[in-house]
MMTF fields as JSON, N, C-alpha, C and O atoms, coordinates in Angstrom:
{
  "mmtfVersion": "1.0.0",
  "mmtfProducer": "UNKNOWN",
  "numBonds": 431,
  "numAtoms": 432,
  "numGroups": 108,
  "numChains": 1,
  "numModels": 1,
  "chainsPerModel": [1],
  "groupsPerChain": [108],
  "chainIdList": ["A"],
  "bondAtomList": [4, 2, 8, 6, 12, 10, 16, 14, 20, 18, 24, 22, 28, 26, 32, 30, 36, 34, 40, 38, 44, 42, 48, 46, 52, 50, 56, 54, 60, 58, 64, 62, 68, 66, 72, 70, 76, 74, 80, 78, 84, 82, 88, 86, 92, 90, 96, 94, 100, 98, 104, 102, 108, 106, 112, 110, 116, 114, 120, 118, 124, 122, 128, 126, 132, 130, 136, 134, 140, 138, 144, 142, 148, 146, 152, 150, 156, 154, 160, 158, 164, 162, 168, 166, 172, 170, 176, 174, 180, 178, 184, 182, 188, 186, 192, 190, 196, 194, 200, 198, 204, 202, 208, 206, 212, 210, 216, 214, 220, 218, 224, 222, 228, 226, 232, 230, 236, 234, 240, 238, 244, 242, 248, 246, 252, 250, 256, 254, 260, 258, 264, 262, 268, 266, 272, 270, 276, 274, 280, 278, 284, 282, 288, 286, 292, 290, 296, 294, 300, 298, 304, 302, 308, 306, 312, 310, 316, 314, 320, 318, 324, 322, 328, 326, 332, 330, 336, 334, 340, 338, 344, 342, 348, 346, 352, 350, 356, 354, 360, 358, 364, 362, 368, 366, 372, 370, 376, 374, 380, 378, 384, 382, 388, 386, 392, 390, 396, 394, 400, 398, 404, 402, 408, 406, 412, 410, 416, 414, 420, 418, 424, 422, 428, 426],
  "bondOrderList": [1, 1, 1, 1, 1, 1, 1, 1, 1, 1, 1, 1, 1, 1, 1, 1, 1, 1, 1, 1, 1, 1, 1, 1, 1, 1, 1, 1, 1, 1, 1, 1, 1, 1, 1, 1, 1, 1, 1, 1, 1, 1, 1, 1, 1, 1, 1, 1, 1, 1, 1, 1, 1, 1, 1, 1, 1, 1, 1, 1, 1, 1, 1, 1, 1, 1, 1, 1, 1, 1, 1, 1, 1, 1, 1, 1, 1, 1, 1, 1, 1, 1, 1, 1, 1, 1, 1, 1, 1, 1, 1, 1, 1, 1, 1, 1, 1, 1, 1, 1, 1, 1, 1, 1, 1, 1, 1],
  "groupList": [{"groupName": "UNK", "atomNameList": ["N", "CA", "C", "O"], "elementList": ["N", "C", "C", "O"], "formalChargeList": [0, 0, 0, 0], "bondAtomList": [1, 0, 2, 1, 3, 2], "bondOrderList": [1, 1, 2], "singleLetterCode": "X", "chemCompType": "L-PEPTIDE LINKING"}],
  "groupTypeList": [0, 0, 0, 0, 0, 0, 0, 0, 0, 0, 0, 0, 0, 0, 0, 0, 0, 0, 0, 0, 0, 0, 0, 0, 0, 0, 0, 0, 0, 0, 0, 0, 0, 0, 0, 0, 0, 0, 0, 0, 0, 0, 0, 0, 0, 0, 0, 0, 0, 0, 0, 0, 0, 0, 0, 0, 0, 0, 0, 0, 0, 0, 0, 0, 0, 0, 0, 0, 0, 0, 0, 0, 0, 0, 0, 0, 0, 0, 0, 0, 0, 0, 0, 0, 0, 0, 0, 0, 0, 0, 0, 0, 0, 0, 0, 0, 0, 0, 0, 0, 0, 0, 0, 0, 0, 0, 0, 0],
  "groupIdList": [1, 2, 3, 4, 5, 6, 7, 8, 9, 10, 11, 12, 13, 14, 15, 16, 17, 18, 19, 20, 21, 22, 23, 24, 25, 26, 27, 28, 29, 30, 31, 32, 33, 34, 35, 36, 37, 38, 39, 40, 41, 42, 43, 44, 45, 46, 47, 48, 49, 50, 51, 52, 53, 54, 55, 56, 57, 58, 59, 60, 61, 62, 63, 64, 65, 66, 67, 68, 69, 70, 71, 72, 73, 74, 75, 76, 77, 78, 79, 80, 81, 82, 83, 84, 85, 86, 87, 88, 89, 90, 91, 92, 93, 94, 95, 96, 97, 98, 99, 100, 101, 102, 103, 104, 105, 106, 107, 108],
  "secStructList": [7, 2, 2, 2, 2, 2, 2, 2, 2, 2, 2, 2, 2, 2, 6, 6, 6, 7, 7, 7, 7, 7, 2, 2, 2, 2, 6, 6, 2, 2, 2, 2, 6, 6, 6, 6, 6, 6, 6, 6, 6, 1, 1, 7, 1, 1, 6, 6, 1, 7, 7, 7, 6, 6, 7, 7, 2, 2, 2, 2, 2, 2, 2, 2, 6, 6, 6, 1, 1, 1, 1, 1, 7, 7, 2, 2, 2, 2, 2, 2, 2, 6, 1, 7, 7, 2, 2, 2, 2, 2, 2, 2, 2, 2, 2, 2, 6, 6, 1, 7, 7, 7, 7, 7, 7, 7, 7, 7],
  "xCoordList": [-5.094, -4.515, -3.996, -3.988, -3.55, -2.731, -3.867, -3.764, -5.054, -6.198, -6.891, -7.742, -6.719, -7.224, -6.361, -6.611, -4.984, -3.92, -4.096, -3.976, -4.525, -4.738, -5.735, -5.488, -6.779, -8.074, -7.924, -8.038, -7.67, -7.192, -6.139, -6.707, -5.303, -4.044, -5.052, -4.863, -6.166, -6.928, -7.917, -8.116, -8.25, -9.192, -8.225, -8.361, -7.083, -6.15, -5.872, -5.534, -5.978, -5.037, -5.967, -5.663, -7.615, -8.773, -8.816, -9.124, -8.52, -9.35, -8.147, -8.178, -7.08, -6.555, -6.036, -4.919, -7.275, -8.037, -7.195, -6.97, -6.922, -5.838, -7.338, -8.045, -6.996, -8.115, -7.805, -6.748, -9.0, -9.349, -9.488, -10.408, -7.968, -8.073, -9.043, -9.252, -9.646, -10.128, -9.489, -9.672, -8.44, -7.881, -8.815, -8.995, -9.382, -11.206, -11.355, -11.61, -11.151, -11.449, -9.986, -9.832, -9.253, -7.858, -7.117, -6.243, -7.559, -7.429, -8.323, -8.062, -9.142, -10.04, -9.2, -8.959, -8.965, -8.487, -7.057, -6.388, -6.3, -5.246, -5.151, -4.142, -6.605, -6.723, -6.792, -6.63, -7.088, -7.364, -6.421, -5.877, -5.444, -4.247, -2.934, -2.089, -3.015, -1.178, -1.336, -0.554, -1.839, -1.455, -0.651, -0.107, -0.5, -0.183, 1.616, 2.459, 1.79, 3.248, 3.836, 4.99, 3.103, 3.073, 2.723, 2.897, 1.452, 0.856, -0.371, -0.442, -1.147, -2.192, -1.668, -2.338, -0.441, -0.38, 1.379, 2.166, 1.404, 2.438, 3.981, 4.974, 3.67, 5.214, 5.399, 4.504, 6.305, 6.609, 6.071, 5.999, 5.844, 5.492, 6.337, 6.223, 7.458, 8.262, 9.485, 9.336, 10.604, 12.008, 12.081, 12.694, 11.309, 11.587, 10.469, 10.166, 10.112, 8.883, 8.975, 8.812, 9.267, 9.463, 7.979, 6.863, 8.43, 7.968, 6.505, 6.68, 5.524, 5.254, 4.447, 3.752, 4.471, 3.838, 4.339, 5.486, 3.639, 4.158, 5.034, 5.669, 4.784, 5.28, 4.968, 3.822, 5.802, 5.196, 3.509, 3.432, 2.568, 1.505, 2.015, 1.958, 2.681, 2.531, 3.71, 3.992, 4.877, 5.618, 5.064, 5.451, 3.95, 3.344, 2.518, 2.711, 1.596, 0.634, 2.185, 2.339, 3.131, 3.817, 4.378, 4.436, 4.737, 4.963, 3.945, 4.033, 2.985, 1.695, 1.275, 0.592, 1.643, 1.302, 2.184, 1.953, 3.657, 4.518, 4.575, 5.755, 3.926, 3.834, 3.241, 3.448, 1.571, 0.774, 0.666, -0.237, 1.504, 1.374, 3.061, 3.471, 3.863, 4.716, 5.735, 6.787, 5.778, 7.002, 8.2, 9.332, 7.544, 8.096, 7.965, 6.769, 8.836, 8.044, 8.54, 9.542, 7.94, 8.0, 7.165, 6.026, 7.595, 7.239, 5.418, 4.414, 5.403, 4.362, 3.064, 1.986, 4.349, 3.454, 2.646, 1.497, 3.4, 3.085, 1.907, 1.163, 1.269, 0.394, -0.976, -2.143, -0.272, -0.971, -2.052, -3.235, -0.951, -1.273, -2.028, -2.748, -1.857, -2.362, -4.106, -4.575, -5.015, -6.749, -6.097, -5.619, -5.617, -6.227, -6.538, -5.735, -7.411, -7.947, -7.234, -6.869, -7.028, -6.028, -7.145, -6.664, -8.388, -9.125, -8.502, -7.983, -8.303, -7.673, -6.429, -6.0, -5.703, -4.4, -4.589, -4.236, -5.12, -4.986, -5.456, -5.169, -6.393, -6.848, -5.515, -4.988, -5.252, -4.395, -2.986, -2.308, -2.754, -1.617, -1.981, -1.391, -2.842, -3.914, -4.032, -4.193, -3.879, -4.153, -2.429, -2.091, -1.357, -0.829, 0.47, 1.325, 0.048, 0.963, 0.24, 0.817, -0.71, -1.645, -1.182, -1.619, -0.177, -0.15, 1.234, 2.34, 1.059, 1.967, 3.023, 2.698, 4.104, 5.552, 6.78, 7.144, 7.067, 8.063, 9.048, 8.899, 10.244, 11.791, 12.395, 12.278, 13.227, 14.022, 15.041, 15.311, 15.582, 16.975, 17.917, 17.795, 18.886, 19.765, 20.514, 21.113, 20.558, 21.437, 23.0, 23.381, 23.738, 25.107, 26.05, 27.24],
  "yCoordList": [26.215, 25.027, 24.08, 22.884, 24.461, 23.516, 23.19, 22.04, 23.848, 23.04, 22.096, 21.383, 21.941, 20.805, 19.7, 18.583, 20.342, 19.231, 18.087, 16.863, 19.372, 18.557, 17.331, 16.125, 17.92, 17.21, 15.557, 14.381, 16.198, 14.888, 13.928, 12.918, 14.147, 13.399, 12.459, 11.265, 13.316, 12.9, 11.19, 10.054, 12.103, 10.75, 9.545, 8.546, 9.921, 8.845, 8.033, 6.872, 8.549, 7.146, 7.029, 6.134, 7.536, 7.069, 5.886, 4.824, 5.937, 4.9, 3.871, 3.004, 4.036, 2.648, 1.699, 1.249, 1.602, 0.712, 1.35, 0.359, 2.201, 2.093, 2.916, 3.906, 1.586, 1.412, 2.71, 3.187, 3.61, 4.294, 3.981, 3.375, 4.715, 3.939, 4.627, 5.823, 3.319, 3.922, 3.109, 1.905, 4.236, 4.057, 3.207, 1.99, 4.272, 3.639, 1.462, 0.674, 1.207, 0.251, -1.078, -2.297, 0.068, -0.597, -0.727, -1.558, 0.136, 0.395, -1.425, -2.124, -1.517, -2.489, -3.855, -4.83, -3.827, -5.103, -4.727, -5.732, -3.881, -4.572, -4.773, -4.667, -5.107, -5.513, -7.095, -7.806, -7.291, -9.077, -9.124, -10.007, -8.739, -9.298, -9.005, -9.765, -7.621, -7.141, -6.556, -5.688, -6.846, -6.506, -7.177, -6.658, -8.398, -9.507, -8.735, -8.264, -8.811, -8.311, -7.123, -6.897, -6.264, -4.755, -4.385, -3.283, -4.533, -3.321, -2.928, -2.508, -3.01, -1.47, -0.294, 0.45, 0.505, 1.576, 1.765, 2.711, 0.392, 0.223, 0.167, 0.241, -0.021, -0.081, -2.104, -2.743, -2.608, -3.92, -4.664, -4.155, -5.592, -6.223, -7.539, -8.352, -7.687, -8.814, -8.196, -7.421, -8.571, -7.973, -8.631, -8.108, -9.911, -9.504, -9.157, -9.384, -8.343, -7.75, -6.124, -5.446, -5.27, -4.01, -3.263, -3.731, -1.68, -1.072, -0.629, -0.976, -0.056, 0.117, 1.5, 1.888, 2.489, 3.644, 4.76, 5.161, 5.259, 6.262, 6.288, 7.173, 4.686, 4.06, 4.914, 5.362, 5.345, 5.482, 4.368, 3.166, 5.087, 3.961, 3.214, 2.028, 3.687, 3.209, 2.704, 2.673, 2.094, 1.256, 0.089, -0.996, 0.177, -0.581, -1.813, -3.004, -0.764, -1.627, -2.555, -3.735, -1.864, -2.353, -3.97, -4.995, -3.857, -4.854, -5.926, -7.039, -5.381, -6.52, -6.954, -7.964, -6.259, -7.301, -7.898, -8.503, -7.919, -8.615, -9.563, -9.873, -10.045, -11.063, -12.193, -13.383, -10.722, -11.675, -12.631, -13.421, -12.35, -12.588, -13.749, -14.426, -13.711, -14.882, -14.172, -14.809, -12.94, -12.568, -11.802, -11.483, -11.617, -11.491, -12.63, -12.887, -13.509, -14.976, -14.499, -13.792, -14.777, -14.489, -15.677, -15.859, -16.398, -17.445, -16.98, -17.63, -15.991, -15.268, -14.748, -15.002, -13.747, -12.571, -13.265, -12.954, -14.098, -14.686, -15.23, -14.908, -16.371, -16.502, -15.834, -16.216, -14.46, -13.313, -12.481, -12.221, -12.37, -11.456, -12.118, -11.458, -13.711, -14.208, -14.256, -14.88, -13.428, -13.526, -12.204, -12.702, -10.999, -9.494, -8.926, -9.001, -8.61, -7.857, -6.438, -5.834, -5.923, -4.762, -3.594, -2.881, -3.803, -2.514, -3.15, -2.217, -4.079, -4.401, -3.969, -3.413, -4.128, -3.597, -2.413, -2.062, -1.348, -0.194, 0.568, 1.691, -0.587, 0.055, 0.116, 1.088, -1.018, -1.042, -0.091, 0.553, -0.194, 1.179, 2.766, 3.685, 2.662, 3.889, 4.177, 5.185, 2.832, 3.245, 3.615, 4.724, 2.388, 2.564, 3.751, 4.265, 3.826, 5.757, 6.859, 7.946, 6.787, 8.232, 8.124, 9.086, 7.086, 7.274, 8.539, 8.291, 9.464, 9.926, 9.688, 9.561, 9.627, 9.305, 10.83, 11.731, 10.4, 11.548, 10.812, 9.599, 11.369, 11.305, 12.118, 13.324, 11.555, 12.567, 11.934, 10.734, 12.796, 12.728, 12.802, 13.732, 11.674, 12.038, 13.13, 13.756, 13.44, 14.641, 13.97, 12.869, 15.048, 14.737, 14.714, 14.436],
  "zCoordList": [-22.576, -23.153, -22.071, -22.361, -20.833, -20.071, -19.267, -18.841, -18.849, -18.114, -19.086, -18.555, -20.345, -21.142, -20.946, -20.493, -21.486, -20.974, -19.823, -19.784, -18.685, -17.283, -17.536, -17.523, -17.739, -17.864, -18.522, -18.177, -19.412, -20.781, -19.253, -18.838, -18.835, -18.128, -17.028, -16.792, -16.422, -15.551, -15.997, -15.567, -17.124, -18.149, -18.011, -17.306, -18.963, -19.11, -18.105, -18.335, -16.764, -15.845, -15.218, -14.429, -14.87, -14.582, -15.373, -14.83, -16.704, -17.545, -17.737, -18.611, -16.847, -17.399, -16.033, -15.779, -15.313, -15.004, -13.218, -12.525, -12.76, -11.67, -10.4, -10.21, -9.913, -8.342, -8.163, -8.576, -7.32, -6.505, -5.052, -4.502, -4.309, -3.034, -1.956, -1.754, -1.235, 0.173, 1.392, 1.576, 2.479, 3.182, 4.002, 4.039, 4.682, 5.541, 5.325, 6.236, 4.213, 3.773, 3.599, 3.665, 3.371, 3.952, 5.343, 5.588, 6.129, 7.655, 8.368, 9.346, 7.501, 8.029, 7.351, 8.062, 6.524, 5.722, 6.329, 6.09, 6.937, 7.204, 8.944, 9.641, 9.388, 10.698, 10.97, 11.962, 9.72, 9.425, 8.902, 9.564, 7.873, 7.068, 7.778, 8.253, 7.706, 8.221, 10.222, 10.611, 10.701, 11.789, 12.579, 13.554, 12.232, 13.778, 13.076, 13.839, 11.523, 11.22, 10.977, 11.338, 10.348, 10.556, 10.708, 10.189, 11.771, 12.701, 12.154, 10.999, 12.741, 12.056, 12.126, 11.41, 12.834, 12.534, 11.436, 11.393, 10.705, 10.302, 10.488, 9.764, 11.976, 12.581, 12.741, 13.295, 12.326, 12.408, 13.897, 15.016, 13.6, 15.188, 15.281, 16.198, 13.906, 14.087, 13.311, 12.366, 13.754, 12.932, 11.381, 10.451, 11.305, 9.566, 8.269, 7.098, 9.647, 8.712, 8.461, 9.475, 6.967, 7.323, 7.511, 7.287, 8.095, 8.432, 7.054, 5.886, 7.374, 5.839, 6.104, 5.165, 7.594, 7.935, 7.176, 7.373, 6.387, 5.449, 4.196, 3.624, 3.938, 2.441, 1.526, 1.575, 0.528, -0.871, -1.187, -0.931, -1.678, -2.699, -3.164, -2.839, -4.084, -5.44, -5.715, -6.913, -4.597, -4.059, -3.543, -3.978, -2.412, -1.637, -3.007, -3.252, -3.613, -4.852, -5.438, -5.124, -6.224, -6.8, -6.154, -6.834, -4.746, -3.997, -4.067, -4.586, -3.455, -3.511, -4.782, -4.945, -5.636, -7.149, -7.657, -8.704, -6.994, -7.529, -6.322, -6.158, -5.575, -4.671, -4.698, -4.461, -5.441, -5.368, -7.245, -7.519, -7.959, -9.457, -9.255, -10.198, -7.681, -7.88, -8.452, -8.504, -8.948, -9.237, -8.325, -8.691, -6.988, -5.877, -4.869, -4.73, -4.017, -3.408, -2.376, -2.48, -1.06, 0.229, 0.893, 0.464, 1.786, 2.48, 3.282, 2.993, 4.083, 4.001, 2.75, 2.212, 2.877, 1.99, 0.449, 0.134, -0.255, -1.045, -1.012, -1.938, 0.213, 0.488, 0.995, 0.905, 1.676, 2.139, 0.589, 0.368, -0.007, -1.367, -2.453, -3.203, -2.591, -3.775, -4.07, -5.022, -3.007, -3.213, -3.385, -4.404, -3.373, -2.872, -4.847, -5.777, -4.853, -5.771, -6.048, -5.04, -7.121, -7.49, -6.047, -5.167, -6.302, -4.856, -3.71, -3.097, -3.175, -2.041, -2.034, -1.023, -3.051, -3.057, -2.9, -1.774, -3.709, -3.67, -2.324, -1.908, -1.72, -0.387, 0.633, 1.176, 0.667, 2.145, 1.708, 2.509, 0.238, 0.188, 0.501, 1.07, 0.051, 0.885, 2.434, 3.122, 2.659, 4.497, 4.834, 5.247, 4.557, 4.868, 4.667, 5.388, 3.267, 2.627, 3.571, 3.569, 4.23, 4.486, 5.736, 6.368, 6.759, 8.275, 8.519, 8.038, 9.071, 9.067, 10.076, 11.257, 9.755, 10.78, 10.915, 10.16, 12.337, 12.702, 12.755, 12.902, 12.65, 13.895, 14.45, 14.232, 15.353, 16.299, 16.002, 16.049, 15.699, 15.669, 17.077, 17.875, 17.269, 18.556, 18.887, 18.012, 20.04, 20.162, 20.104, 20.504, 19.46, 19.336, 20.541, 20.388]
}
């Protein structure tokens, strides 16, 4: 019963309409869009730009569609976001959720 469950859950958010990301394809689109401000490897390259290496997805999508739909306005980004297609979106959150990040902590 609970591997039907699964199955069925799988259908459902396949089919309601949510991009299939390819990092590969977002790694590339954010060499032309986000690098000069966050990096290709998602570390900022200007202080008022945040970090976005090892973002949540589905934070990142959320951002870029509220940018690009005007319900988030950013002097930039606004302009950045308003062509990207929900696969573009979903790509470059893809690239940029999959980078992995460390810290070190200071010694006391």
């Amino acid at each position: 019963m609970v591997r039907n469950a699964s199955i069925t859950v799988l259908v459902l958010v396949s089919s309601a309409g949510v991009a299939l990301a390819d990092p590969a394809a977002g790694k590339d689109m954010a060499r032309q869009k986000c690098q000069n401000c966050h990096g290709i490897d998602g570390i900022a390259k200007i202080s008022i730009a945040p970090h976005l290496a090892g973002e949540n997805r589905v934070y990142l999508e959320n951002q870029l569609k509220a940018f690009r739909s005007g319900k988030r306005v950013n002097e930039m980004m606004s302009i950045v976001a308003k062509d990207l297609s929900d696969e573009n979106i979903a790509d470059l959150s893809g690239w940029y959720s999959s980078i992995t990040i460390t810290a070190t902590m200071p010694d006391e």
